[in-house]
N, C-alpha and C positions, 0 to 999 in steps of 0.2 A: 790663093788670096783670102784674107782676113779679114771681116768688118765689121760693123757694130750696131744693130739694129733692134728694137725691142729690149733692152739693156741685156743681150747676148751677143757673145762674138762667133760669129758663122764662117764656117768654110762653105765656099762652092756657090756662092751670088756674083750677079753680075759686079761690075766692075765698078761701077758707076753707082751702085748702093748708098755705100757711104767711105767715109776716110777709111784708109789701113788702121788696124790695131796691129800689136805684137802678141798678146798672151796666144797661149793655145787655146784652139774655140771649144765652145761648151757644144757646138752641136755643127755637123759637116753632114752637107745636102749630097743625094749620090743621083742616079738614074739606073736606071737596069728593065731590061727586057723579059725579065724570069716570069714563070707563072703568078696570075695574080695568087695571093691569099687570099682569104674567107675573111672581110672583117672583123676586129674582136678587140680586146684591150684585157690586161692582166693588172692586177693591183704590182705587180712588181716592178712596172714599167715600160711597157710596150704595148702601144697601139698599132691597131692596121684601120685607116680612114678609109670608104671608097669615096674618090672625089665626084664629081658631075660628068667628068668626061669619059669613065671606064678606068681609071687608073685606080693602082691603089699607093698609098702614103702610110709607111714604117714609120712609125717615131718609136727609137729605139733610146731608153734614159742609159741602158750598161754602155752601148757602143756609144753613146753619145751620134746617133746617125738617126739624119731623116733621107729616106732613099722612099723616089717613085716607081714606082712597077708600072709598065705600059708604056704606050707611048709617052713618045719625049714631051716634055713641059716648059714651053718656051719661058724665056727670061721674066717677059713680062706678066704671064700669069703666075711667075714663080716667083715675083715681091708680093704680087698682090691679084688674087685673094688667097695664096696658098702658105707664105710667109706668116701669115696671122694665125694659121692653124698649127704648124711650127712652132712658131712663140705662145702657142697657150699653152702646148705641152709642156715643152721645156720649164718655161714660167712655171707652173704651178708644179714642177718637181722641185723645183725650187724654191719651194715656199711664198712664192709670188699670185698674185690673182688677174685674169684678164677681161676687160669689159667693153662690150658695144659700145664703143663710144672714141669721138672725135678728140683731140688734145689741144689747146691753146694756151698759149704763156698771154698773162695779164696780172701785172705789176712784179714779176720776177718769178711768178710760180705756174703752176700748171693747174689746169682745171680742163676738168671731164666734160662735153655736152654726150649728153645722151637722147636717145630718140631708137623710137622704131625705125623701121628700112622705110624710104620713100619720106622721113618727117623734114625734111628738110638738112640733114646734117653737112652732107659733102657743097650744097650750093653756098651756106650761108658760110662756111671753111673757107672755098672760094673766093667769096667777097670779102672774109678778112684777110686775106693771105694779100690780095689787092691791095688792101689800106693799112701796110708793112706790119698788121699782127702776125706774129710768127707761130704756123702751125706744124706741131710735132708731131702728129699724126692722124692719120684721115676717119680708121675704121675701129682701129682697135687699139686701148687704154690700157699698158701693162705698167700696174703699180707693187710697190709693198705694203702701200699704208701709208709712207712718208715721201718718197718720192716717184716722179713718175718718170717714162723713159720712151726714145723718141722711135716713133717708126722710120719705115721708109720714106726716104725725100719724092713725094710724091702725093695724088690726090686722085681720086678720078670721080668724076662726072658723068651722067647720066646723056644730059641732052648741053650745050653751048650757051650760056646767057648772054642774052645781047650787050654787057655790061663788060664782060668777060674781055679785056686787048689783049692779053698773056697769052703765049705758044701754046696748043694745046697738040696732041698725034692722040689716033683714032690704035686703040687696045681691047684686049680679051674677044676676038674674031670683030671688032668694031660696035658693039655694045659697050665701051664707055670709052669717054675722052681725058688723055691724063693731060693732068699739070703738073707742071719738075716745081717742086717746092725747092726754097734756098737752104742749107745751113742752117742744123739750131741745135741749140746743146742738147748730148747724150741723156742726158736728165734731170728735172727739174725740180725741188721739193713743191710737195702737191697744196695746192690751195685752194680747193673745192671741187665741187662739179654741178649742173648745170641741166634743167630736164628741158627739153626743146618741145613745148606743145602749140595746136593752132589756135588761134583766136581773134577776136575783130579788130584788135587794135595791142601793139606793144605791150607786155604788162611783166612786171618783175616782183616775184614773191616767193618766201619762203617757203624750204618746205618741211610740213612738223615731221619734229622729231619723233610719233610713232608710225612714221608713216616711211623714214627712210629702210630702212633696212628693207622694206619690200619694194622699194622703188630700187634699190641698189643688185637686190634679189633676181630682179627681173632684166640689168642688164648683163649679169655675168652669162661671157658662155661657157655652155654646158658640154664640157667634153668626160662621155660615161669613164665611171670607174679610176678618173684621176684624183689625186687628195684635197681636201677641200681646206682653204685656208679661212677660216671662221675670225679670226686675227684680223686678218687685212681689211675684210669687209668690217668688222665692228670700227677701226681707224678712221674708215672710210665713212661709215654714219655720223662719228664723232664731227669731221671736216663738213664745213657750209655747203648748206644745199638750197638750191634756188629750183623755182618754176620760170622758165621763161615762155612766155603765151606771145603769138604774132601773128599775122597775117601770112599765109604759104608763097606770096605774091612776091617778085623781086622786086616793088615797090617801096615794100615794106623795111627789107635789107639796112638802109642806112637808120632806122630808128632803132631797130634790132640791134646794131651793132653800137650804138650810142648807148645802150643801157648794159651792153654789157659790162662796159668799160667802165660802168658805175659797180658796178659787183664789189671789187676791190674795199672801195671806202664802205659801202655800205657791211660788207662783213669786216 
């Protein structure tokens, strides 16, 4: 089976990923028990990742194959978080870039939040995905510049907000809680992105132009030795960029989510 995740089409995801495609995929997940390899990565195209749990992860660009070594990787850590390191490879062999960062469509386009780990990003997802904003992806932003493209139908979560009525199951040995995100287009043309920081109260502001490229810098991940699209990023500085400052508190959530809504007119 065939599907289309990251704006790549993959052999060998669960079922329930996303719709069938037809083309042939750009890249087919394998498993195998052989000896690990030694980490490493070649400028020609092949990585070996070692994950967290003793395995290791081939991303291979000739065979178009990403194959685990080790034990087997269940479904669900195999959209997420191990899917994202798949799609950064792939991606930036193909001249695409990938970034920390959560996706939401707002007024027909897509837009980045970005934030460090724990700033808030998957809660405040959560809380639009609730008030029918549609989120394309939880963890990780793969664009070219121009448009961006959807992850896995899915979210996960840390801890349950009390706010929270939506199905959630207990994943990755029960350290976080997913939620089945609905349908939303393969990809959207991009329409800024969005830096999530804390502060006493709502505040929405720009952010200067010599200042993005290092704010942008800082969320791309860094996987060594792959080609660097210096392109996409300059696109990406060119497109609006906002500070959004708020309180960490789910208090705060519905004023948060009123300003961003304003993003749109205001750029």
């Amino acid at each position: 089976m065939i599907v289309r995740v990251y704006g790549l089409s993959v052999a060998g995801l669960p079922r329930n990923a996303s719709p069938d495609c037809s083309p042939p995929p750009d890249v087919t997940i394998r498993q195998t028990r052989v000896a690990l390899p030694r980490p490493t990565a070649t400028p020609g195209g092949r990585c070996v990742v070692a994950l967290p749990a003793g395995q290791r992860l081939i991303l291979d660009r000739g065979s178009r194959t990403a194959t685990f070594v080790g034990d087997p990787v269940d479904d669900d850590e195999l959209m997420h978080p191990h899917m994202s390191l798949i799609a950064q490879a792939f991606n930036r062999w193909a001249g695409r870039d990938a970034l920390h960062a959560g996706v939401i469509e707002l007024g027909g386009s897509a837009w980045l939040l970005l934030g460090a780990n724990e700033a808030g990003k998957s809660t405040l997802l959560a809380y639009l995905a609730t008030r029918g904003v549609s989120v394309l992806a939880d963890d990780l932003a793969v664009t070219d510049g121009e448009v961006v493209f959807s992850g896995p139908r899915s979210l996960d979560l840390r801890d349950r907000p009390p706010w929270l009525e939506l199905a959630v199951r207990a994943v990755r040995g029960g350290s976080r809680l997913r939620l089945a995100l609905p349908a939303a287009p393969e990809r959207l043309p991009l329409g800024g992105w969005i830096v999530l920081g804390a502060g006493e109260e709502p505040r929405l502001e720009r952010v200067a132009g010599s200042d993005t490229v290092a704010v942008l810098l800082g969320a791309r991940r860094p996987m060594p030795r792959l080609p660097s699209t210096p392109d996409v990023l300059f696109k990406l500085a060119t497109s609006p960029g906002w500070t959004l400052t708020r309180p960490l508190g789910w208090q705060a959530l519905p004023a948060t989510a009123e300003l961003l809504c304003r993003i749109v007119t205001r750029s």
